[in-house]
Each structure stands twice: as structure tokens, then as C-alpha cells.
DODO-964692 format. One record per residue (C-alpha): residue in one letter; residue number from 0; x, y, z. Coordinates in steps of 0.5 Angstrom, whole numbers. Last residue first. Example, Ala and Ser with C-alpha at 12.3 -4.5 7.8 and 13.67 -1.06 7.14 Angstrom:
residues 2
R res   n     x     y     z
R   s   1    27    -2    14
R   a   0    25    -9    16
END
This chain:
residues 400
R res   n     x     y     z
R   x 399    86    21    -4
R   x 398    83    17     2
R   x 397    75    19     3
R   x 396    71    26     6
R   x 395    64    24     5
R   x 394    59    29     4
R   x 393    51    27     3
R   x 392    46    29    -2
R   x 391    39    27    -3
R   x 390    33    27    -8
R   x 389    36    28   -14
R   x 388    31    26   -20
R   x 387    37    26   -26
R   x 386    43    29   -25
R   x 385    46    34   -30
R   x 384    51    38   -25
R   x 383    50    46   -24
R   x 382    55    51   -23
R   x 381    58    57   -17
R   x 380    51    60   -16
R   x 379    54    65   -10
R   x 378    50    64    -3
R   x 377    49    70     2
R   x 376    50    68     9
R   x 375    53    75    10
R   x 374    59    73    14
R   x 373    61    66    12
R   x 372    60    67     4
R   x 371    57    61     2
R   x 370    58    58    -5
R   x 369    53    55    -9
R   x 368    53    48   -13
R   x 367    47    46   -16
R   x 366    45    39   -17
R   x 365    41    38   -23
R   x 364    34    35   -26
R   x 363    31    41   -26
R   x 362    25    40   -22
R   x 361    30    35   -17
R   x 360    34    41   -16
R   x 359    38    38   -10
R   x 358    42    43    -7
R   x 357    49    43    -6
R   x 356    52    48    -1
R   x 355    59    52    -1
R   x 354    64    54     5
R   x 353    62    50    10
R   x 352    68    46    12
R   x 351    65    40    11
R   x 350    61    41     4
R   x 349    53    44     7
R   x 348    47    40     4
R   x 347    41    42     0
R   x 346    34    38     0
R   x 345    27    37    -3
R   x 344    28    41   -10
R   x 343    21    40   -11
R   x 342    16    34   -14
R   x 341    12    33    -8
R   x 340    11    40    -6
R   x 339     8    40   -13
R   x 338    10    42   -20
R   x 337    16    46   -16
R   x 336    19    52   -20
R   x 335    26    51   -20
R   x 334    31    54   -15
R   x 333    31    62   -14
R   x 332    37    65    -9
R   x 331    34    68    -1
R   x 330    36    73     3
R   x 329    37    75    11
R   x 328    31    73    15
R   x 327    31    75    21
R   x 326    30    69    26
R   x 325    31    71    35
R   x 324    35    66    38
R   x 323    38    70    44
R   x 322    44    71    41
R   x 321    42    73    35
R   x 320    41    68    28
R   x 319    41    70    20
R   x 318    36    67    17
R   x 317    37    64    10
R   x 316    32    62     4
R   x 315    34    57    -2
R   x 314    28    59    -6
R   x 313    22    55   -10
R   x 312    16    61    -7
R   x 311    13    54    -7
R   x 310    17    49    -5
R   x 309    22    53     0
R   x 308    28    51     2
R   x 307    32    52     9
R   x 306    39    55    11
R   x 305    40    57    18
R   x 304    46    62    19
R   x 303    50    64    25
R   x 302    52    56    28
R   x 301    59    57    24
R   x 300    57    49    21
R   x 299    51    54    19
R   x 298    45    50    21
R   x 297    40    46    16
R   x 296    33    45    15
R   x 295    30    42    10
R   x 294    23    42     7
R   x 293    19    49     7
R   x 292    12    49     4
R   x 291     8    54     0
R   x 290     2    57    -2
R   x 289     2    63    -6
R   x 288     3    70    -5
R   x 287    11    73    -3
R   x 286    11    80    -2
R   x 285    13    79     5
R   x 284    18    74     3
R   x 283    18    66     5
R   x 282    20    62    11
R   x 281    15    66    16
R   x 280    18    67    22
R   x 279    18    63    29
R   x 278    23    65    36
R   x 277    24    62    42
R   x 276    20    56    43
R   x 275    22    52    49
R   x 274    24    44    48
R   x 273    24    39    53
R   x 272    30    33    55
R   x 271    31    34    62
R   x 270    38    34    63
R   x 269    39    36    55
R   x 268    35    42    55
R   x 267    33    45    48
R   x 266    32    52    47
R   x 265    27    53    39
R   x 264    28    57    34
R   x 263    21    55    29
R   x 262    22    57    21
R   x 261    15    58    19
R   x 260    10    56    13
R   x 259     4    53    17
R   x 258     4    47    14
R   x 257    11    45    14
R   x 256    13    47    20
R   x 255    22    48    20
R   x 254    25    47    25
R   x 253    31    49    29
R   x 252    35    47    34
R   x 251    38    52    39
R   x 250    43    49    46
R   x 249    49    51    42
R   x 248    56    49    39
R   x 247    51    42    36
R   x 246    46    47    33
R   x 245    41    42    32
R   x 244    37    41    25
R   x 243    29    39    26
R   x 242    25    37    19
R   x 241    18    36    19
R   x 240    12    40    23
R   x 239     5    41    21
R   x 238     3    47    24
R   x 237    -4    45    22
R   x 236    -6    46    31
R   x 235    -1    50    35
R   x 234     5    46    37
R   x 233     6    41    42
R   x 232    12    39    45
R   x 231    14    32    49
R   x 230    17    29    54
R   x 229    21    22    56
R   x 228    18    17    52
R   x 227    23    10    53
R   x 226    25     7    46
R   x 225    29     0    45
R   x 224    35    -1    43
R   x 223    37     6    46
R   x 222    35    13    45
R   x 221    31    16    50
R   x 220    25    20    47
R   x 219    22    26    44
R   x 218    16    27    41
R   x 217    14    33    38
R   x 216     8    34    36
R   x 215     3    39    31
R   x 214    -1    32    31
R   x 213     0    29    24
R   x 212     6    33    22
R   x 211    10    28    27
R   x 210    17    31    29
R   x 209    21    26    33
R   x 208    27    27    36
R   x 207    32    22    39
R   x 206    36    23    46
R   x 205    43    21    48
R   x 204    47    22    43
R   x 203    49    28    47
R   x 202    48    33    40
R   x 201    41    30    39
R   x 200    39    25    35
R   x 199    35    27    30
R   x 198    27    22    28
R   x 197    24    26    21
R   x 196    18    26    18
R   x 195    13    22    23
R   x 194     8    22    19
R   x 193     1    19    23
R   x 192    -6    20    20
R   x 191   -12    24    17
R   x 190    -6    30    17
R   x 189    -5    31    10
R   x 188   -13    30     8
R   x 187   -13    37     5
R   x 186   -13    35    -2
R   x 185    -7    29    -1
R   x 184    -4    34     0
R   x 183    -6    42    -1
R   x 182    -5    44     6
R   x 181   -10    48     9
R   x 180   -13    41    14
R   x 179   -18    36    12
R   x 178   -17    33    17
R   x 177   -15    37    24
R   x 176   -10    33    26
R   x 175    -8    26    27
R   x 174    -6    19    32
R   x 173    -3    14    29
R   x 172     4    14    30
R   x 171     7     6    32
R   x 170    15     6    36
R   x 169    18     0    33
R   x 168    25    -3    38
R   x 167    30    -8    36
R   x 166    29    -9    29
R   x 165    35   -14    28
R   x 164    42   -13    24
R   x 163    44    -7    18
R   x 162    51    -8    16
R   x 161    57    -4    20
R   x 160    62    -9    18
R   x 159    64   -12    24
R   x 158    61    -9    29
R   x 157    54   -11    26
R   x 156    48    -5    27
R   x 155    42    -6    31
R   x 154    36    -2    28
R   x 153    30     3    32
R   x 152    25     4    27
R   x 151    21    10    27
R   x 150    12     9    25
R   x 149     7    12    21
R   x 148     1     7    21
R   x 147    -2     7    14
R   x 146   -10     9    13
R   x 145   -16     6    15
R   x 144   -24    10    14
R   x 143   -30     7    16
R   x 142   -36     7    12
R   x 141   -43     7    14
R   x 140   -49     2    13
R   x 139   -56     1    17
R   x 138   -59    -1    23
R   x 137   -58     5    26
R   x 136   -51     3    30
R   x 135   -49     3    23
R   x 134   -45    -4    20
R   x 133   -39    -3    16
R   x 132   -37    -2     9
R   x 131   -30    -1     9
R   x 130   -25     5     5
R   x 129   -18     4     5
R   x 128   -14    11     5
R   x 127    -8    14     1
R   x 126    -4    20     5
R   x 125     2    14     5
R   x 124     6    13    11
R   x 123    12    17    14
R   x 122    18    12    16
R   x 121    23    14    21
R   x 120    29    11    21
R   x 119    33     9    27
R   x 118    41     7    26
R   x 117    45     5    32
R   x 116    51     2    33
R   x 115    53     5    39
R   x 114    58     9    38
R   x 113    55    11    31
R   x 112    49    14    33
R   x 111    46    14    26
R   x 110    40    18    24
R   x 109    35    16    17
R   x 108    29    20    15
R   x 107    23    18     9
R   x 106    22    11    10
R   x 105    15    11     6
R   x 104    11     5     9
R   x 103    11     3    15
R   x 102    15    -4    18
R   x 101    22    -2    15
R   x 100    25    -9    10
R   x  99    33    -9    12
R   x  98    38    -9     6
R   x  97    45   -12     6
R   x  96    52   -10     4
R   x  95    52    -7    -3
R   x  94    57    -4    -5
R   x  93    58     3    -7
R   x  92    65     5   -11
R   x  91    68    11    -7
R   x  90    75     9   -11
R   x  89    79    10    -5
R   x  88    76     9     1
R   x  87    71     4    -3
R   x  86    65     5     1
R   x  85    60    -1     4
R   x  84    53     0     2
R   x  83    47    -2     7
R   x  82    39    -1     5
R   x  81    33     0     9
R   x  80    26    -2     6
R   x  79    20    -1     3
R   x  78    20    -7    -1
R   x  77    21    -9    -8
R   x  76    15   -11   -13
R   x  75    11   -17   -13
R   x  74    10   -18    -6
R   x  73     6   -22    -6
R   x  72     0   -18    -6
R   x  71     2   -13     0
R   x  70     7    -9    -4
R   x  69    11    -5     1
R   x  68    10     2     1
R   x  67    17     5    -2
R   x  66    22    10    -1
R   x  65    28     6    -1
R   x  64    32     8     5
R   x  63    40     9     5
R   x  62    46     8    10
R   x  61    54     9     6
R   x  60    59     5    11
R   x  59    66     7    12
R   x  58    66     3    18
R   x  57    68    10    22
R   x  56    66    15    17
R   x  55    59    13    17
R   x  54    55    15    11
R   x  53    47    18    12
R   x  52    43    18     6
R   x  51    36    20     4
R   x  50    31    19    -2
R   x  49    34    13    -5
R   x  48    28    10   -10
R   x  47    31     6   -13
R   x  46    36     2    -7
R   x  45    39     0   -12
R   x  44    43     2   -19
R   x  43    49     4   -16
R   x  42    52     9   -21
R   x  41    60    11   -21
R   x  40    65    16   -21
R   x  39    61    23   -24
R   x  38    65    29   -24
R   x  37    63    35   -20
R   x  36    66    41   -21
R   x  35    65    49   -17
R   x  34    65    46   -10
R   x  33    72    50    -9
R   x  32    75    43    -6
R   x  31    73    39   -12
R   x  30    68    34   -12
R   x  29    69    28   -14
R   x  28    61    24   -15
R   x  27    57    19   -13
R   x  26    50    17   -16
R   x  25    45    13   -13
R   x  24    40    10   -15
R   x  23    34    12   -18
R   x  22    34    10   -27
R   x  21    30     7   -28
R   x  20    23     4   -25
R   x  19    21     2   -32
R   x  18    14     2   -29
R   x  17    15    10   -28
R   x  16    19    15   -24
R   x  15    25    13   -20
R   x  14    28    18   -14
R   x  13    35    20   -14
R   x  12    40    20    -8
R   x  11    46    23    -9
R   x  10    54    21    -7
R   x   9    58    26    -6
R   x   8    65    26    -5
R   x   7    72    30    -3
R   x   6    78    27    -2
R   x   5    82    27     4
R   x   4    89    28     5
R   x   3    93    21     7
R   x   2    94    21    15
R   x   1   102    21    15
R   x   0   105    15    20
END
């Protein structure tokens, strides 16, 4: 029996402002196989505030977050939670399968691990706090200060649909850093508490990683239906690290620090589970003054080039990579100008073959497209498609 070519698409998840809630989604599109036109398909209304996506292949299922913090008082509003959407593999129409509440506010990160039908979230937590009145060890009164717990969920997927089963496992992050801090969040109180900000599993399946910009720490873990701490890395203080990419034809990862502005090259080592820094460089150019942030991370599939956005200097930057994992800094293309970090293009994603990216825009309410030149890692803008608040892209390969 002959395999039917396969049919590019996109879906795009989009954020949602103000008290109409509209419009958030999730946008799909055709894409062509040069990446220059996106022709839209069909909107899925829920989850609003779809801030990242994984798709599954096998079970043609499409995983998304809504990016929320649980209304306590009610709830009035719609929960934090983690939704799954079954894909047509020949209209790409999204329709819902189920959803599943996350315990911790502002799920920012999903990981499959197909084999084992296994979905983790990571959910960031908010910068606000509660402030209680408490006795003082004087006699008097003093204040007291809670914030959100930070946590990475562990689920269960069925085998029959891929729908979302039972939380087997939650790993709490309270602990912070320097507070206040440099960073101009919540007006420098960026690391008062726990945000895990990404949770990977390595390239064996056998790992999962956990970036917490609270504490400058990695966390890794044994992965299964219940998480078993196996080593961790500690960075220098207010580094800040958030999003981690592995190279899977290497033993590099990549990682970009928020706080302190860099590209991290780290070795790490699959028997033991550890990480060794190699190499770190600013993310923006020499000349470059001003704060800044990076965001995504991402690997050439042809494992030369690390791509990362900057929000501040607004550019998608690449490195060129050696063989030791040394990092030189080989170019970058203007994006939007951010209004704050949190309203910045937030992330890109490469097509399959690696031959063009798709950034987006959320400041200019636009996905870009850019092609890649493999030899160089210099991006050629190729065109724009209107979308509004992009927050996320993810690729599937569908029947023509």
C-alpha cells in the first residue's frame, strides 16, 4: 500500500486580551512546501489562552495549555488547565477530546513521551503575592508574604485516543532567589518564588528536565508516572534559566538564561543524568544597549546553528556551533518591537526539513515566515501572515 504524500500544516496558538476573552484559539493553517503562504483552514475557539502546543503523530492528537491561574472564587472564570484536541488527518479540523485542570497557575510548557503515554506540564506560577498580617515575635504586627507554588505535572494518556487520563505524579517548586532581582518583571521580584519555565525530555526518553528561574537551577529527573530526582545544576545567581533545547544527533543542549542574557552549551551525560557547561555568550550584539531577555531556543535539525529570540533588542539571533560546543554569534533579523517581555514575539519553530521558520510575531500580530540558508544559518524573510496575539507554532505532517 503507498504512504499518501504528506500535507504541511501549522497550527497556532494565540493569546486573548481583555474581558470578551476573544479571539485566543487556536488558528490552523496550509502551509506550502517553500513556507512562503499560509492559507488559514479553521479556528478552535478553546483553550483561549493556547500558549504552547505538542502534537502526537501516532494518535494524530493535538496537546495545548490554557495559560491561565485558577479562579479561586467559584470559579467564575475557566481553569488552568491542559487540553486535548483529536486532528483530522485529512481536513486538520481540531476537535475537542478533553481537558484536564493543572494544579499551579500559568502552564507555560508541554513534553510528550509518546512510548509511554506520558504528557508533563510545566506551570510557571504568577509574580503576584498575598500579603498577611501576622503577630511579631516583639508583640507587634509584621507582614508576611505568599506567592504561587510552581509545579511540573506528570499525566497519563489513554491508549485508545490519546486523551488526557490521571495526574500521576506533581513535583512543587517554592524555593527563590535573589528578591528583588535585575530583571524588570513584576518590578525585580522575578525570583520571590518558584517558575519552572520548561520541563524536556531528553532525547533517550529517559530523563525529564527542569529549568526553574527562581533558583538559577536545573533539575533533572527520572521520568515515569512518578518522578525520581537524579542530579541537579546550579547556576550563578539571577541567571535565570528558561527554556532548554537538545541537540538529538549530539550529547549538547542549549539553554537560554533569561535574566542574565545568555546562550548556555551545556554536555550532558545520559548514564548519569549531569550537565557540563561548555560555553556561554550574550544573546545580543556588542552594540546593543538596553535590557533584554531571550525566550525560545531552538536546534538546527543539521545540529550547526542555535536559533533564539531576543525580547528587548526584538531579534531572531543565531550561533553558529564547533565542535567543541563553542557559540559565535553569526547574525540575527529584526522582529517587532516588544512592549514588555511579556508582550514580545515569544516563540519560532523550524518546518520538518529545516529549510524555513515560523516565528511568532505577537507584537505585530503576525506569523513570519523566513527561509534558512543551511550553510550560513542567515534567515531570508520569505512573508507575513495576519494573525492575531500568535503565542506558539507547532508543524504537522497530515494525508494530502
Amino acid at each position: 500500500m503507498t504512504t499518501p504524500p504528506a500535507r504541511l500544516c501549522a497550527f497556532v496558538g494565540c493569546y486573548t486580551e481583555g474581558p470578551g476573552e476573544g479571539p485566543g484559539g487556536i488558528d490552523v493553517f496550509d502551509v506550502s512546501a517553500d513556507g512562503k503562504h499560509l492559507t488559514h483552514l479553521s479556528h478552535a475557539a478553546e483553550p483561549a489562552q493556547a500558549g504552547y502546543l505538542v502534537y502526537a503523530p501516532a494518535s494524530s492528537v493535538l496537546y495545548a495549555v490554557d495559560e491561565r491561574k485558577t479562579d479561586g472564587r467559584g470559579p467564575v472564570g475557566r481553569p488552568a488547565a491542559v487540553h486535548a484536541l483529536a486532528v483530522d488527518r485529512h481536513t486538520a479540523n481540531l476537535t475537542p477530546l478533553n481537558s484536564r485542570i493543572t494544579p499551579g497557575p500559568r502552564p507555560t510548557y508541554l513534553s510528550l513521551e509518546a512510548s509511554r503515554n506520558i504528557l508533563v506540564s510545566a506551570n510557571h506560577g504568577d509574580f503576584d503575592h498575598v500579603e498577611r498580617v501576622v503577630p511579631a515575635t516583639d508583640g507587634g504586627w509584621a507582614v508576611e508574604y505568599l506567592y504561587d507554588d510552581s509545579t511540573v505535572v506528570v499525566y497519563t494518556l489513554r491508549e485508545d485516543d490519546g486523551a488526557i487520563g490521571d495526574i500521576s505524579d506533581v513535583a512543587v517548586f517554592r524555593s527563590g532567589g535573589p528578591d528583588p532581582n535585575s530583571s524588570p518583571q513584576a518590578g525585580g521580584h522575578a525570583q520571590a518564588s518558584g517558575h519552572a519555565h520548561c520541563a524536556v525530555i531528553d532525547p533517550t526518553g529517559r530523563f525529564l528536565i527542569v529549568c526553574d528561574k527562581s533558583t538559577d537551577r536545573i533539575s533533572v529527573f527520572e521520568l515515569g508516572a512518578t518522578l525520581t530526582a537524579v542530579s541537579t545544576y546550579q547556576l550563578p545567581p539571577q541567571t535565570g534559566p528558561r527554556h532548554l533545547a537538545f541537540d538529538p544527533r549530539s550529547d549538547r543542549a542549549y539553554l537560554t538564561a533569561e535574566f542574565s542574557s545568555e546562550l548556555i552549551s551545556l554536555r550532558f551525560d545520559p548514564s548519569e543524568g549531569s550537565f557540563t557547561v561548555l560555553d556561554r555568550k550574550p544573546t545580543t550584539a556588542p552594540d546593543y544597549v538596553g535590557p533584554n531577555e531571550p525566550a525560545e531556543v531552538r536546534v538546527h535539525p543539521n545540529g550547526q546553528f542555535v536559533y533564539l529570540n531576543n525580547r528587548g533588542e526584538d531579534s531572531l539571533a543565531w550561533f553558529r556551533v564547533d565542535a567543541a560546543g563553542g557559540l559565535t554569534r553569526a547574525g540575527h533579523t529584526p522582529l517587532s518591537r516588544s512592549i514588555h517581555p511579556g508582550l514580545a514575539a515569544r516563540s519560532f519553530a523550524f518546518d520538518p526539513t529545516g529549510s524555513f521558520l515560523l516565528v511568532a510575531d505577537r507584537p505585530a500580530d503576525l506569523v513570519r515566515s523566513y527561509a534558512v540558508d543551511e550553510t550560513t544559518g542567515a534567515l531570508e524573510h520569505l512573508g507575513d501572515t495576519a494573525v492575531a496575539d500568535p503565542a506558539f507554532v507547532e508543524f504537522a505532517e497530515l494525508n494530502a
